[in-house]
C-alpha positions in Angstrom: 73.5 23.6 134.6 73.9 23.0 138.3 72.7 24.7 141.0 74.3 28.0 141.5 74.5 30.4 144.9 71.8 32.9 145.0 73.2 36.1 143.6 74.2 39.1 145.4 74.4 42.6 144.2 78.1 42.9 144.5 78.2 40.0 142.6 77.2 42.3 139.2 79.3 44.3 137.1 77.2 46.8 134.8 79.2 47.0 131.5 78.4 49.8 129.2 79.9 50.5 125.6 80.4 53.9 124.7 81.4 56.2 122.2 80.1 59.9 123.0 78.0 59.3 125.6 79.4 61.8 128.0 76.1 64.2 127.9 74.0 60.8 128.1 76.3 59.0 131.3 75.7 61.3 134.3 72.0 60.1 134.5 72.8 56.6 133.2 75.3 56.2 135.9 73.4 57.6 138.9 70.6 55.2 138.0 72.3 52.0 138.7 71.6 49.7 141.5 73.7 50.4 144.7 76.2 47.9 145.5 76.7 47.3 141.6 80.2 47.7 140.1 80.2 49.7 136.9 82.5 49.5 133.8 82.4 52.0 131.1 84.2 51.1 128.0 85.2 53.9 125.9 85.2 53.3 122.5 87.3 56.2 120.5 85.0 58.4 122.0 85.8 61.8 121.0 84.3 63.9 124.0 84.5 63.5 127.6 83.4 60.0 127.9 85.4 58.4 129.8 86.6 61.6 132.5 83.2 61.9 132.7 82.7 58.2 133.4 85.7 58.2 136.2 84.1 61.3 137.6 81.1 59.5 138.2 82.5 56.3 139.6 82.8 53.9 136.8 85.7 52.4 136.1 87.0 53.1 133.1 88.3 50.6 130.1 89.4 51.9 126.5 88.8 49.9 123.6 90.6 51.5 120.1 88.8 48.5 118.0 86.0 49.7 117.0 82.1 48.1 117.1 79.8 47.5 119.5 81.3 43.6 120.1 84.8 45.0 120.5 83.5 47.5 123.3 81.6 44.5 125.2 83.9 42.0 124.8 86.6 44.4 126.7 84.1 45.2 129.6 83.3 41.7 130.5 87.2 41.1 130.3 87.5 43.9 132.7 85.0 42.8 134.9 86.0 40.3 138.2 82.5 39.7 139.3 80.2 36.3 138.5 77.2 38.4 136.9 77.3 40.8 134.0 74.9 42.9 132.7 75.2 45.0 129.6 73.4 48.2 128.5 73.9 51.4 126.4 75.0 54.3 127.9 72.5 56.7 126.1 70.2 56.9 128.4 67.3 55.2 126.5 67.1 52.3 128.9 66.6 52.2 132.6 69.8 50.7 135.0 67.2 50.1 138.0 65.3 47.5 135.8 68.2 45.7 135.6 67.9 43.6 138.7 65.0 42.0 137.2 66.8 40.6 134.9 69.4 39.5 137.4 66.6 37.8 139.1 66.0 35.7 136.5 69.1 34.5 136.3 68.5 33.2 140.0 65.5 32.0 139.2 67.2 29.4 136.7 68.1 31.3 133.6 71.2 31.3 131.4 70.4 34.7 129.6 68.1 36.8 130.4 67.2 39.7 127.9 65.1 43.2 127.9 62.4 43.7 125.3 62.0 46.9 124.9 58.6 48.7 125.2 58.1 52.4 124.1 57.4 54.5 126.7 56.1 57.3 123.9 55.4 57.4 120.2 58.6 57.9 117.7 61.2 56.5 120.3 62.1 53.4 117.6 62.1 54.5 114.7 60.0 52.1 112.4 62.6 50.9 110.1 65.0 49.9 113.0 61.5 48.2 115.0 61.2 45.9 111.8 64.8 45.0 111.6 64.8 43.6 115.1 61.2 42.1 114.9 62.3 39.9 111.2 65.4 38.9 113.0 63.8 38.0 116.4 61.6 36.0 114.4 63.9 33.7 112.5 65.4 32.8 116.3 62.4 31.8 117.3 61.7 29.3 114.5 65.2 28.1 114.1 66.2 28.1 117.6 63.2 27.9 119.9 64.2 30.9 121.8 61.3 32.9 123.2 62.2 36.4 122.8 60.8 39.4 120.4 63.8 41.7 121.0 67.9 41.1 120.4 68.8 41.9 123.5 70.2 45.5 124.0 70.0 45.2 127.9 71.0 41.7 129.3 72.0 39.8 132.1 75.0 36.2 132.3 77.0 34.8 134.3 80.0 36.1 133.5 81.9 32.6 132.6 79.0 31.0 130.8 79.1 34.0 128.2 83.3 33.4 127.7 82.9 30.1 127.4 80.1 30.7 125.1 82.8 32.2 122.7 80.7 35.1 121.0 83.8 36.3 118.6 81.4 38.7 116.5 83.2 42.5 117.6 80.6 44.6 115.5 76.8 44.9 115.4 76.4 41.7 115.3 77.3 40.3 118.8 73.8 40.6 120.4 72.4 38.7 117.5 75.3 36.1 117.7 75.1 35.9 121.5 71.5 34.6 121.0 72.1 32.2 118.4 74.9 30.6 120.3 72.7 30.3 123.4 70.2 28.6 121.7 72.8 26.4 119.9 73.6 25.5 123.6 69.9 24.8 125.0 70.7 27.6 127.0 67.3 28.5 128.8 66.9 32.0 127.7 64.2 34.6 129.3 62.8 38.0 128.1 61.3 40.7 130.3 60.2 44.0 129.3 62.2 47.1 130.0 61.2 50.6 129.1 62.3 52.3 125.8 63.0 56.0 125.8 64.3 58.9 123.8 68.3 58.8 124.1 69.0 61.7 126.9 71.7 63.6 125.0 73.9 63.1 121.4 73.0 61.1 118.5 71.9 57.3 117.8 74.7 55.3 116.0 72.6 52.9 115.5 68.8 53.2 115.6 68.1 56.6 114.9 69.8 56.9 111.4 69.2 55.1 108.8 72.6 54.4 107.3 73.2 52.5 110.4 70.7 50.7 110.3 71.5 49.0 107.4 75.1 48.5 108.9 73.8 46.9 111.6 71.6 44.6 109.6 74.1 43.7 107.0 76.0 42.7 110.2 73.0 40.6 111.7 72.2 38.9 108.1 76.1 37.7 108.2 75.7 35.9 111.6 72.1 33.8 111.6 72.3 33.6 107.3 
């Protein structure tokens, strides 16, 4: 791709997908970067997500189809700025190691994606750790693409990811994101971000195992 202006920090919108995350959001939310715009997508939240994401600043974007993909998808359609990054809204991942990632796209990337380290013992639960690690390691033989995690923080030009045409509006976006990127030789990047205990409500995902197996079924459907 060609060369690109350096990025600035008003050029980043911080998308983040929620559904009950109102506990989790006041932290989440006073941790990002200054001077970087902040969309909170409520997904048929059922508490105060989204007054308590307006309260704090965020704008706010509902989303009645459910999934993970639907929520993202709507953010970065909401966001007007050349840089998105993406992260939960549970509290389990920092917003000020986000710029790394943003610096990596300077630095020449196309993606650039968290891997998540544990900051203690029993914050990923071992049946959702192996999940990610089996899939993690079928992109890297099929695809090349040098990364041990799918992705849950992550940093793209805005425009490159639209055009990239992810259409996946469950569990499996992250998963499909990457496979498309490596599909397009996109050069993709992985730094390590810190993995903690969600601040406040309950894991959709990760910490149940019911949706675990959702969220794998999902995976399995996109990389086959």
């Amino acid at each position: 791709m060609s060369e690109r202006a350096p990025i600035r920090a008003r050029d980043v919108t911080v998308v983040i997908p929620c559904m009950n995350e109102a506990g989790s959001l006041p932290g989440v939310l006073a941790a990002v970067p200054p001077d970087y715009r902040t969309v909170v997508v409520d997904n048929n939240s059922t508490d105060d997500t989204a007054a308590v994401a307006g309260a704090h600043g965020a704008s706010v974007v509902r989303e009645q189809v459910p999934g993970y993909g639907s929520a993202v998808h709507a953010g970065v359609l909401a966001a007007r700025t050349p840089v998105v990054c993406v992260l939960d809204g549970d509290g389990s991942m920092d917003p000020g190691e986000l710029p790394r990632l943003v610096a990596a796209l300077d630095s020449g990337a196309d993606l650039a994606v968290g891997r998540r380290r544990a900051d203690r013992r029993g914050t990923w639960p071992l049946h959702s750790r192996t999940g990610n690690a089996v899939l993690a390691a079928r992109l890297r033989r099929r695809y090349g693409l040098p990364i041990h995690d799918l992705g849950a923080m992550r940093a793209v030009r805005r425009q490159d990811l639209l055009d990239l045409g992810v259409d996946d509006r469950r569990s499996g976006y992250p998963l499909q994101l990457l496979v498309l990127a490596g599909r397009a030789h996109w050069r993709v990047v992985e730094r390590d971000i810190t993995y903690r205990p969600r601040t406040a409500g309950a894991s959709k995902v990760s910490g149940s195992l019911k949706g675990t197996v959702v969220a794998v079924h999902d995976f399995w459907k996109v990389i086959g």
